[in-house]
C-alpha positions as CSV (number, residue, x, y, z in Angstrom):
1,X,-135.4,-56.8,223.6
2,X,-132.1,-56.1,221.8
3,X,-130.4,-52.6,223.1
4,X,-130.3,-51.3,219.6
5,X,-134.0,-52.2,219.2
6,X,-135.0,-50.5,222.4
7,X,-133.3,-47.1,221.2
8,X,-134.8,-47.0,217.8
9,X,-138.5,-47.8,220.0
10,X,-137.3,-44.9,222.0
11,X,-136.3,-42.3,219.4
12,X,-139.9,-43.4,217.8
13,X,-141.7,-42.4,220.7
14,X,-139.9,-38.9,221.0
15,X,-140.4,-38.1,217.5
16,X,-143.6,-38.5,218.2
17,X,-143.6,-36.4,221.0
18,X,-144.8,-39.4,223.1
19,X,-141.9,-39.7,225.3
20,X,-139.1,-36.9,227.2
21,X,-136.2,-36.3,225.4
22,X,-134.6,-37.1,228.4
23,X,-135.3,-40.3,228.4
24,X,-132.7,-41.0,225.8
25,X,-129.4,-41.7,227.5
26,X,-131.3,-42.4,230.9
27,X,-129.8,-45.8,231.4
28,X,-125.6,-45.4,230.8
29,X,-124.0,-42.9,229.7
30,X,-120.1,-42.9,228.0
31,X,-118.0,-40.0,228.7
32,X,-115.1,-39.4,226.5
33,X,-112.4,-37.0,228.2
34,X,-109.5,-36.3,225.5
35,X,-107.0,-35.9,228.1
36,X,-104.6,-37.4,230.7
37,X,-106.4,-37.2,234.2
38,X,-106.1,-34.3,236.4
39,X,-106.6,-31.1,234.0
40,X,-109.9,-29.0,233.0
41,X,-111.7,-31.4,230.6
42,X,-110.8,-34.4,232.8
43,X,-112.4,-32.3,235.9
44,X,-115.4,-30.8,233.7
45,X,-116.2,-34.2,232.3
46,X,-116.7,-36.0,235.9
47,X,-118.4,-33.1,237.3
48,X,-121.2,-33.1,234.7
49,X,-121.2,-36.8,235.3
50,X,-121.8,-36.5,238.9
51,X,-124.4,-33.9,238.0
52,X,-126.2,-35.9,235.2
53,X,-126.9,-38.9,237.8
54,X,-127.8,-36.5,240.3
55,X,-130.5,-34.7,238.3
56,X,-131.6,-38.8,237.2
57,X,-130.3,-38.2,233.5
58,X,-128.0,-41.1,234.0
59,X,-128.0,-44.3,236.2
60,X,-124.2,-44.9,235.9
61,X,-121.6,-42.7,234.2
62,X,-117.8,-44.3,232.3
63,X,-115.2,-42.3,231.8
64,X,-112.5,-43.0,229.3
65,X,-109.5,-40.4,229.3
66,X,-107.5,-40.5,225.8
67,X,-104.6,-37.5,225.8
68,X,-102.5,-35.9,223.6
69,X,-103.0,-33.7,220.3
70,X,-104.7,-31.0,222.6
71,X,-107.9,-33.7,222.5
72,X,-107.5,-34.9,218.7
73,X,-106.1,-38.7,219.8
74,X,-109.3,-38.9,221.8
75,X,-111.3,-37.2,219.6
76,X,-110.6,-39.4,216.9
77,X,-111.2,-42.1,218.9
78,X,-114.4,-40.7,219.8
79,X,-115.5,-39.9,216.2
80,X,-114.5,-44.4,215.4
81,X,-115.8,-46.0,218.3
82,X,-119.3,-44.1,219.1
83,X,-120.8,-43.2,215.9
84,X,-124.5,-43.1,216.1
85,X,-124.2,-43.8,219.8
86,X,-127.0,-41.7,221.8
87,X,-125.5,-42.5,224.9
88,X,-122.0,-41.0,224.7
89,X,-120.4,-37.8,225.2
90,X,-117.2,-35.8,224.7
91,X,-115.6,-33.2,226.8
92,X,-114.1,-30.2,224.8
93,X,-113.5,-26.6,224.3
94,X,-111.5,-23.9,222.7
95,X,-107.9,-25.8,223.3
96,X,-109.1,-28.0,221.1
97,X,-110.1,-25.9,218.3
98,X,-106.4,-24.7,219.0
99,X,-105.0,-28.0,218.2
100,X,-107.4,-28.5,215.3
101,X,-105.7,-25.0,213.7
102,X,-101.8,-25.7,214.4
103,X,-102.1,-30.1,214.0
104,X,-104.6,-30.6,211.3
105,X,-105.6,-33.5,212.4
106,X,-107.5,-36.5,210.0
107,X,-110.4,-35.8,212.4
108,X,-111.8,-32.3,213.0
109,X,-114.7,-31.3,215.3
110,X,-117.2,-30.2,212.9
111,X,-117.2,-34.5,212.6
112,X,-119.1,-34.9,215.6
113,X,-122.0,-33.4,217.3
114,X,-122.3,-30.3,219.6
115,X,-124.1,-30.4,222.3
116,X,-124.1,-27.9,224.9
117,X,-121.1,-24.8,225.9
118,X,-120.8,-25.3,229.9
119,X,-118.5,-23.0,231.4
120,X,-115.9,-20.2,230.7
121,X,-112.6,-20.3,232.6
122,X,-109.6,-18.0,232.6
123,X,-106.3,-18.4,232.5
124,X,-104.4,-18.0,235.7
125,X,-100.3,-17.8,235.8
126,X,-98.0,-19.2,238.5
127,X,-94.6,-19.7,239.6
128,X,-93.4,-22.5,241.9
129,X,-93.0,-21.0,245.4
130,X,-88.7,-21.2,245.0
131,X,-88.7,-19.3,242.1
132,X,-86.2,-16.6,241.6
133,X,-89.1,-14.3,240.3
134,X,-91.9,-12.7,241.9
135,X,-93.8,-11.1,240.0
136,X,-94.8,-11.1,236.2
137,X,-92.8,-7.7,235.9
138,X,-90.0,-9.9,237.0
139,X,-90.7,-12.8,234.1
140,X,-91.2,-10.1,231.4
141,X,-88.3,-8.3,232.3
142,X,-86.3,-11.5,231.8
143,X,-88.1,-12.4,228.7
144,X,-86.7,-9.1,227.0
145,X,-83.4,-10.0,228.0
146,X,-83.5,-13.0,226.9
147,X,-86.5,-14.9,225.7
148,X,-85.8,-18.6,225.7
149,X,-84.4,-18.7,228.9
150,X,-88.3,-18.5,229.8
151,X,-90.1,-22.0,230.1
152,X,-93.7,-21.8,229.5
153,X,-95.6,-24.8,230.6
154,X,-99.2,-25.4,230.1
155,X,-101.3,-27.2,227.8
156,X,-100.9,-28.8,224.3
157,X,-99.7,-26.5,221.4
158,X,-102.7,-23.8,220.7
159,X,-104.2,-24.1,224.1
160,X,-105.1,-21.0,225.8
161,X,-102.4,-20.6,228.1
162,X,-99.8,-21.4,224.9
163,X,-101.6,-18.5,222.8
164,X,-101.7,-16.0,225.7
165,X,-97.8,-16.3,226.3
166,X,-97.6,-15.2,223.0
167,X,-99.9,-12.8,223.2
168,X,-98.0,-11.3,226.1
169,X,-94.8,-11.8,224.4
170,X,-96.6,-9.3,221.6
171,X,-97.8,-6.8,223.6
172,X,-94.3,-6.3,225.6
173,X,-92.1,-6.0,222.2
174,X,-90.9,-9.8,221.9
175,X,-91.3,-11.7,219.0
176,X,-94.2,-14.9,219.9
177,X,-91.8,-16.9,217.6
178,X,-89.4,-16.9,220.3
179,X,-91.1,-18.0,223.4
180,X,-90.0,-21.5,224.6
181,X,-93.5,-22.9,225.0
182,X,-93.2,-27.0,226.9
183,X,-96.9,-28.4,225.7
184,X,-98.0,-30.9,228.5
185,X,-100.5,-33.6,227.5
186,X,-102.3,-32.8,231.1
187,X,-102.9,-30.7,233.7
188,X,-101.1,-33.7,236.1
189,X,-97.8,-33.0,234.1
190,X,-97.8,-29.9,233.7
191,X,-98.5,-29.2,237.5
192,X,-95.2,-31.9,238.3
193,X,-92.8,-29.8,236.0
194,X,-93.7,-26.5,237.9
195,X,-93.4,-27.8,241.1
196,X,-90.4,-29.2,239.9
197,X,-88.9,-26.6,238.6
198,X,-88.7,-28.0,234.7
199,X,-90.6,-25.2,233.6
200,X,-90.5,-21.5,234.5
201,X,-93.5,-20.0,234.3
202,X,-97.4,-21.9,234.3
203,X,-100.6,-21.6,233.0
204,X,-103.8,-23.1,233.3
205,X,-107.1,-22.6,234.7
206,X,-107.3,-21.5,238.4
207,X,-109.0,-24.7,239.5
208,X,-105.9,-26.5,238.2
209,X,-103.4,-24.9,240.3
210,X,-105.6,-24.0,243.3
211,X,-104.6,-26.6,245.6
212,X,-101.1,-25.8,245.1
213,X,-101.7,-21.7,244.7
214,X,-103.5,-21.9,248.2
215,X,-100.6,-24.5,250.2
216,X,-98.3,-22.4,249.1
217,X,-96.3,-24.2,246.9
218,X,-97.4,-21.9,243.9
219,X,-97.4,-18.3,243.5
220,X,-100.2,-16.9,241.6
221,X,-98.9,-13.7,239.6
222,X,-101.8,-12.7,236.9
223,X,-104.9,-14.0,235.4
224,X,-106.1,-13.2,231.5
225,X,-109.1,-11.9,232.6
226,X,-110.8,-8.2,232.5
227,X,-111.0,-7.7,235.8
228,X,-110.3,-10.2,239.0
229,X,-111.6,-13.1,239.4
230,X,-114.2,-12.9,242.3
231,X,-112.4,-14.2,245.7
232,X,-109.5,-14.8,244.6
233,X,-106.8,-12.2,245.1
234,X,-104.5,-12.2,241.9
235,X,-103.8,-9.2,239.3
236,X,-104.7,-9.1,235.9
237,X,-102.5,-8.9,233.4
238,X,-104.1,-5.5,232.6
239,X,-103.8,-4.2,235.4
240,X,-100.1,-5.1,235.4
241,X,-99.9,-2.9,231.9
242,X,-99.9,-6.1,229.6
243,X,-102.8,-5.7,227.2
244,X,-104.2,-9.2,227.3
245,X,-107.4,-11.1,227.9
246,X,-108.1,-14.2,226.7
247,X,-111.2,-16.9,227.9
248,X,-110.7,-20.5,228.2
249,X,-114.3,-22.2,227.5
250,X,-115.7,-26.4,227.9
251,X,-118.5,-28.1,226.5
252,X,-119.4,-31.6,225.4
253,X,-120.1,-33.0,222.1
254,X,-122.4,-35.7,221.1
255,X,-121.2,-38.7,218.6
256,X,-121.4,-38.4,214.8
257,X,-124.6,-39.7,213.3
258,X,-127.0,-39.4,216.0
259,X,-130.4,-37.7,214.8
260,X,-131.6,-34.2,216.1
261,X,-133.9,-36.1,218.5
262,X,-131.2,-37.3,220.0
263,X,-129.1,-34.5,219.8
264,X,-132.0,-32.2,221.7
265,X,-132.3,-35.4,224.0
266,X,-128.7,-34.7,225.4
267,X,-128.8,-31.1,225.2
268,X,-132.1,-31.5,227.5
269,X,-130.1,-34.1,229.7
270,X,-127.2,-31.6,229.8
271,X,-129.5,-28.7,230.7
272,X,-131.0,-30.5,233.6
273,X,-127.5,-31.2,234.8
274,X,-126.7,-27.7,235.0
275,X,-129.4,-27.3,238.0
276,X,-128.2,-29.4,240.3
277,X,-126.3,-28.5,243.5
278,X,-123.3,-30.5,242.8
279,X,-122.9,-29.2,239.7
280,X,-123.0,-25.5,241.4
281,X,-121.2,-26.6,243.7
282,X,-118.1,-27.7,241.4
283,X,-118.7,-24.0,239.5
284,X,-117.9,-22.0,243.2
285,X,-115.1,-24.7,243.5
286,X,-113.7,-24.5,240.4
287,X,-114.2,-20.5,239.6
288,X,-115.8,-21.1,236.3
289,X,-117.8,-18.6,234.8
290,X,-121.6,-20.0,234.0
291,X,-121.6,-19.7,229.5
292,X,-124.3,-22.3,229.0
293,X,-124.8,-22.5,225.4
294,X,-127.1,-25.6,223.3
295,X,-128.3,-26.1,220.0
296,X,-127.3,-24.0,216.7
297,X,-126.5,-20.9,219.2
298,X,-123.6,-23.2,220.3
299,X,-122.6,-24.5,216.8
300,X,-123.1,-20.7,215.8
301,X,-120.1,-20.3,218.7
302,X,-117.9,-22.7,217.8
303,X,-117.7,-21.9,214.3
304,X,-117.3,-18.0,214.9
305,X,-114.5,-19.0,217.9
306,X,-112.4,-20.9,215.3
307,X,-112.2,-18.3,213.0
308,X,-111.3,-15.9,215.8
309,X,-108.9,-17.8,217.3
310,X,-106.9,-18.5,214.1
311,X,-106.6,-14.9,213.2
312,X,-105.5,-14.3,217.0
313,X,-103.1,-17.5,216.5
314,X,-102.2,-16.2,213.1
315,X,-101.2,-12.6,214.4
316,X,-98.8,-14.2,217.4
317,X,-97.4,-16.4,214.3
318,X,-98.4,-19.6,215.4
319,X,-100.2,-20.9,212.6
């Protein structure tokens, strides 16, 4: 039997009710990560691979990584080459909507299918271990002096750690049109120019930088979230009189054109996923924040995050 005849027998059956939705992608699964190897979306996407064959969602899991654009390249890749495809997945999250907002892309999110809101993560800053400065008193005091002479790295243009420099640049009395922001199309790159000194000042999520935060070849100085992060010893920004906080979340997104059966299918698969001991394990390693999130509850999300984020993006005059 051809393989496009065997999934339209399939998606007969579960109409019908006669078969688990989680039999859909059961077989292989395609995992788009819209990014260079090495950053959040490229270790989120592999993790949930790992737990999707784990929980027997998935006998064998493919990963393609496609960077750049803060995910559009990929995505638009993802939105040509899998349309109607049950059996593929994209990684995503809240940098992307970023890059949607300042790039305009041809292809936008709402093109493709959500699927399920995984994990929240929160930005943590660091300086490479030889740094003149110590502390993030010590960057902001040079950032009033003289702003550009303070390279942020991090992500693509609009990505969380990009719109919290501004947002720090804000709250301390310097205009966010005159940071000097160095967009990274991974977190490999970005974690090579501040070790290397190319950049100042970086930002990422913790699980990024941990490796290098915990040899001691980073210094970790603040994290964007309300209160610390649990076991892991680093002020807030808060707590350092900056009035920031700002989330980083992840999910994954179905291809365009698949059904609502299909859709619920993954969702299901994704759910299951969530369960399994690797995929716990990878949340303690990682120090993300469970946010699980499926059906129009998630696409509910997304559509109320974009708007939120381009008023916060439009305040720090980025957009």
């Amino acid at each position: 039997m051809r393989r496009d005849t065997f999934l339209k027998s399939l998606a007969a059956l579960a109409a019908t009710g006669s078969l688990p939705l989680s039999a859909w992608a059961s077989a292989n699964l395609k995992m788009m990560i819209p990014a260079n190897p090495g950053g959040g979306w490229d270790t989120t996407g592999r993790a949930l691979g790992n737990a999707l064959r784990e929980a027997g969602m998935a006998s064998s899991v493919t990963f393609e990584n496609k960077g750049g654009a803060a995910g559009a390249i990929g995505l638009a890749q993802f939105y040509n080459a899998a349309k109607g495809d049950p059996n593929a997945l994209m990684v995503m999250g809240a940098v992307m909507l970023g890059g949607i907002i300042t790039g305009k892309p041809p292809v936008s999110v709402t093109q493709v299918t959500p699927i399920a809101r995984l994990t929240s993560e929160y930005n943590v800053f660091v300086l490479p271990a030889n740094s003149p400065y110590k502390t993030m008193k010590d960057v902001v005091e040079q950032l009033k002096k003289d702003p550009g002479s303070i390279k942020w790295g991090g992500g693509s243009r609009g990505a969380t750690e990009h719109i919290a420099a501004a947002m720090i640049a804000q709250a301390v009395g310097v205009s966010a049109a005159k940071i000097n922001y160095v967009p990274f199309r991974g977190g490999g790159e970005a974690t090579a120019a501040i070790l290397g000194g190319n950049v100042t000042i970086g930002g990422s999520g913790y699980s990024e930088f941990q490796p290098y935060i915990e040899s001691g070849k980073m210094r970790a100085i603040a994290v964007t979230s309300a209160k610390r992060l649990p076991g892991i010893d680093v002020p807030t920004l808060k707590e350092q009189g900056i009035d920031v906080e700002i989330g980083n979340w992840r999910g994954v997104y179905g291809a365009a054109g698949i059904t609502p059966a299909q859709r619920d299918a993954l969702a299901d698969m994704v759910v299951k996923a969530t369960k399994t001991k690797s995929w716990q394990e990878s949340m303690t390693k990682n120090a993300w924040t469970p946010a699980l999130l499926t059906g129009q509850a998630f696409a509910d999300f997304v559509d109320s995050d974009f708007a939120a984020l381009r008023a916060t993006m439009v305040r720090a005059g980025m957009v």
